[in-house]
C-alpha positions in Angstrom: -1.6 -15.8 -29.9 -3.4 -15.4 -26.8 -6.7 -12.9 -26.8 -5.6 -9.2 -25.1 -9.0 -10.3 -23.0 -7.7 -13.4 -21.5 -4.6 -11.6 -20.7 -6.6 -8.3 -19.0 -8.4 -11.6 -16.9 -5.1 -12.9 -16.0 -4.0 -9.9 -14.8 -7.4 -9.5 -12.7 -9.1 -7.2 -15.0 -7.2 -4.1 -15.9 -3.7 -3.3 -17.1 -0.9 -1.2 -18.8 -0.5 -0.9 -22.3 3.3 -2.2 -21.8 1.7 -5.7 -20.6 -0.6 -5.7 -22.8 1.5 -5.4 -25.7 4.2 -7.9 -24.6 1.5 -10.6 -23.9 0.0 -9.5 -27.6 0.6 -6.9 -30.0 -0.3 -3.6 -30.6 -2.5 -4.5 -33.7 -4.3 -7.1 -31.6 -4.8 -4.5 -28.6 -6.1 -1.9 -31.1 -8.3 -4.2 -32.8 -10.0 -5.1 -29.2 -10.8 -1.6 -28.1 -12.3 -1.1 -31.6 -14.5 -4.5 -30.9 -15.3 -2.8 -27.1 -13.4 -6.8 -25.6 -11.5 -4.3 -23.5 -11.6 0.0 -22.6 -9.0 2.5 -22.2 -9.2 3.8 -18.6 -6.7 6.3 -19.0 -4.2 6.9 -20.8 -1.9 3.8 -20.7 -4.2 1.7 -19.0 -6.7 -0.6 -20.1 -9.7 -2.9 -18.5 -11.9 -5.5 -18.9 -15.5 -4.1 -20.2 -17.4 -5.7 -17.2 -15.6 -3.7 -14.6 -17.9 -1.4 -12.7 -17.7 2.1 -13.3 -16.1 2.5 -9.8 -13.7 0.1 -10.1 -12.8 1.2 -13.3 -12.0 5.1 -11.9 -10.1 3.6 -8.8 -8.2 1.4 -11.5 -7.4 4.5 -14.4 -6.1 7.2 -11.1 -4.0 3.7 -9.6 -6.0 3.8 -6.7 -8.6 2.1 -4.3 -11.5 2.3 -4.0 -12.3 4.1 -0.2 -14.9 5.9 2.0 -18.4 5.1 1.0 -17.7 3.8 -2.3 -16.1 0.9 -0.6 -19.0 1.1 2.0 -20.9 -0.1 -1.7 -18.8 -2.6 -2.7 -18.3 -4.3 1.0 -22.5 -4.0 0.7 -22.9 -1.8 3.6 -26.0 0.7 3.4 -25.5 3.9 2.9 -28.4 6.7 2.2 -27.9 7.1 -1.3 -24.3 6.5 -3.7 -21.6 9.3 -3.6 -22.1 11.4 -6.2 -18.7 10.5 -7.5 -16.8 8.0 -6.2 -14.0 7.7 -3.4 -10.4 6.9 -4.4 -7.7 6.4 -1.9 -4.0 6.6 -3.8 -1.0 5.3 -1.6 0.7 8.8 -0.4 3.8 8.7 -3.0 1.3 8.9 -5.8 0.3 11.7 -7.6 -2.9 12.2 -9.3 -3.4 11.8 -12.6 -5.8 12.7 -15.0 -8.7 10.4 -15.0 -12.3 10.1 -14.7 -14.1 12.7 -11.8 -13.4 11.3 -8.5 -12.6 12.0 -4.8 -9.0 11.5 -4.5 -7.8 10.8 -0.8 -4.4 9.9 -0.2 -2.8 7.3 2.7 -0.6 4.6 3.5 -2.5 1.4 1.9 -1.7 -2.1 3.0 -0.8 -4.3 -0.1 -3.9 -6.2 0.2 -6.3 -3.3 -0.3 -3.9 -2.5 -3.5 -4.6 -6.2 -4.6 -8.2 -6.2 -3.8 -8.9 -2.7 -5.2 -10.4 -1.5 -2.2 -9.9 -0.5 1.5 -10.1 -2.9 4.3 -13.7 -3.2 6.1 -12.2 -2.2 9.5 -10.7 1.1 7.1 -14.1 2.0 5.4 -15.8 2.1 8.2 -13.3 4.3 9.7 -13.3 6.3 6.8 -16.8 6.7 6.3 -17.5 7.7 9.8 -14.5 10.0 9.3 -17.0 11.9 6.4 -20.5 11.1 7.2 -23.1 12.7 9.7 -23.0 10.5 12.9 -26.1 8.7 12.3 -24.8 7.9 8.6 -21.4 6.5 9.9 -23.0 4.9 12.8 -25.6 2.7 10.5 -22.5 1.2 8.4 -20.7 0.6 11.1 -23.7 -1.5 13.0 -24.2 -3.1 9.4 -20.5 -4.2 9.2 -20.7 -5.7 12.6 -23.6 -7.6 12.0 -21.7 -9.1 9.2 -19.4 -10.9 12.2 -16.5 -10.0 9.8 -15.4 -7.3 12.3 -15.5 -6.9 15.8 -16.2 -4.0 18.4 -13.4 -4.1 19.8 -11.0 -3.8 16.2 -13.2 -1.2 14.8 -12.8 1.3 18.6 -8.6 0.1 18.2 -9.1 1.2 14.4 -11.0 4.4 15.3 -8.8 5.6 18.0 -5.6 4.8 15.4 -7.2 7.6 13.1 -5.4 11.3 12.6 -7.1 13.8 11.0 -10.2 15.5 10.5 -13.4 13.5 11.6 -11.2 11.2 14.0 -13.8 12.5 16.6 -17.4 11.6 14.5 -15.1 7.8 14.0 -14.2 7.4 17.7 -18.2 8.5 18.9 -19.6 6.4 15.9 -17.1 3.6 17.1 -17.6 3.6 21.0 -21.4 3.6 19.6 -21.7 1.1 17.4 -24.0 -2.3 18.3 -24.4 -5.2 16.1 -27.8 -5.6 17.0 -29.0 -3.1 14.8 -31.5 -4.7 12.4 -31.9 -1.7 9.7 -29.9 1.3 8.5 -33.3 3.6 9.7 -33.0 1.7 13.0 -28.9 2.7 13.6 -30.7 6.3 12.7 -33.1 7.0 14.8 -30.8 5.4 17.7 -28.2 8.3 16.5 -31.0 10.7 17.3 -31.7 9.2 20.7 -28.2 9.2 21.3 
């Protein structure tokens, strides 16, 4: 019988009890949460122990993880971690109970939903959308210096935006400059600016 952690692997790390139990059995599933091979998220869900503790709330509310916390995970610098993190749920989903989080709610690609987490272009939008200017405008010089997005996507990205802060992510994207060489640096231009 295969191992109830090879199987949470296959499935990339986290999944239902259902799955679980079909690819195992109960006994074997209960007997690998006692031994800590794999954690209950929520309830019905399960993960692999090595999962970040991030990854692990985006995974137990069936979400992604968004805003700054993705601004972490895409390594963009921020001037300290969100207190809790950020959690984007597609729009049809409701909340469930889970660990404390920021729940935001949108229409998600399916490739942020298989890679757990919102789109560069997207969390640097978002985190513009939330952050004071300065903030928004050091992640989004850091994620253009990573050549992974350009100017001109992140101002099409930016003017696409609804909502409240669409007007801090238009000014931080009409602002941003790859040249930037430190988060400090995007700063202090924000204040010149």
């Amino acid at each position: 019988m295969t191992a109830v952690s090879e199987v949470l692997v296959r499935l990339g790390g986290t999944a239902t009890f259902a799955d679980l139990v079909a690819a195992t059995s109960r006994r074997a599933l209960a007997r690998a949460v006692r031994s800590g091979d794999v954690v209950r998220l929520t309830r019905g869900v399960y993960g692999h122990p090595q999962l970040s503790a991030d990854r692990s709330t985006a995974l137990a509310h069936a979400g992604v993880l968004s805003h700054t916390s993705a601004a972490l995970a895409w390594r963009l610098p921020l001037l300290g971690p969100p207190p809790k993190p950020h959690v984007t749920l597609p729009t049809h989903r409701k909340a469930r109970p889970g660990p404390a989080a920021v729940l935001h709610w949108a229409d998600l690609p399916a490739i942020d939903l298989r890679r757990g987490l919102t789109s560069l272009e997207r969390t640097v939008v978002d985190c513009a959308r939330i952050l004071p200017f300065g903030e928004g405008l050091a992640v989004a010089d850091a994620a253009l210096a990573t050549g992974r997005l350009t100017a001109e996507e992140l101002r099409a990205a930016a003017l696409r935006s609804r909502g409240r802060g669409r007007a801090n992510a238009v000014r931080v994207a009409a602002m941003a400059d790859p040249r930037s060489e430190s988060f400090l640096e995007s700063v202090l231009r924000s204040v010149a600016l």
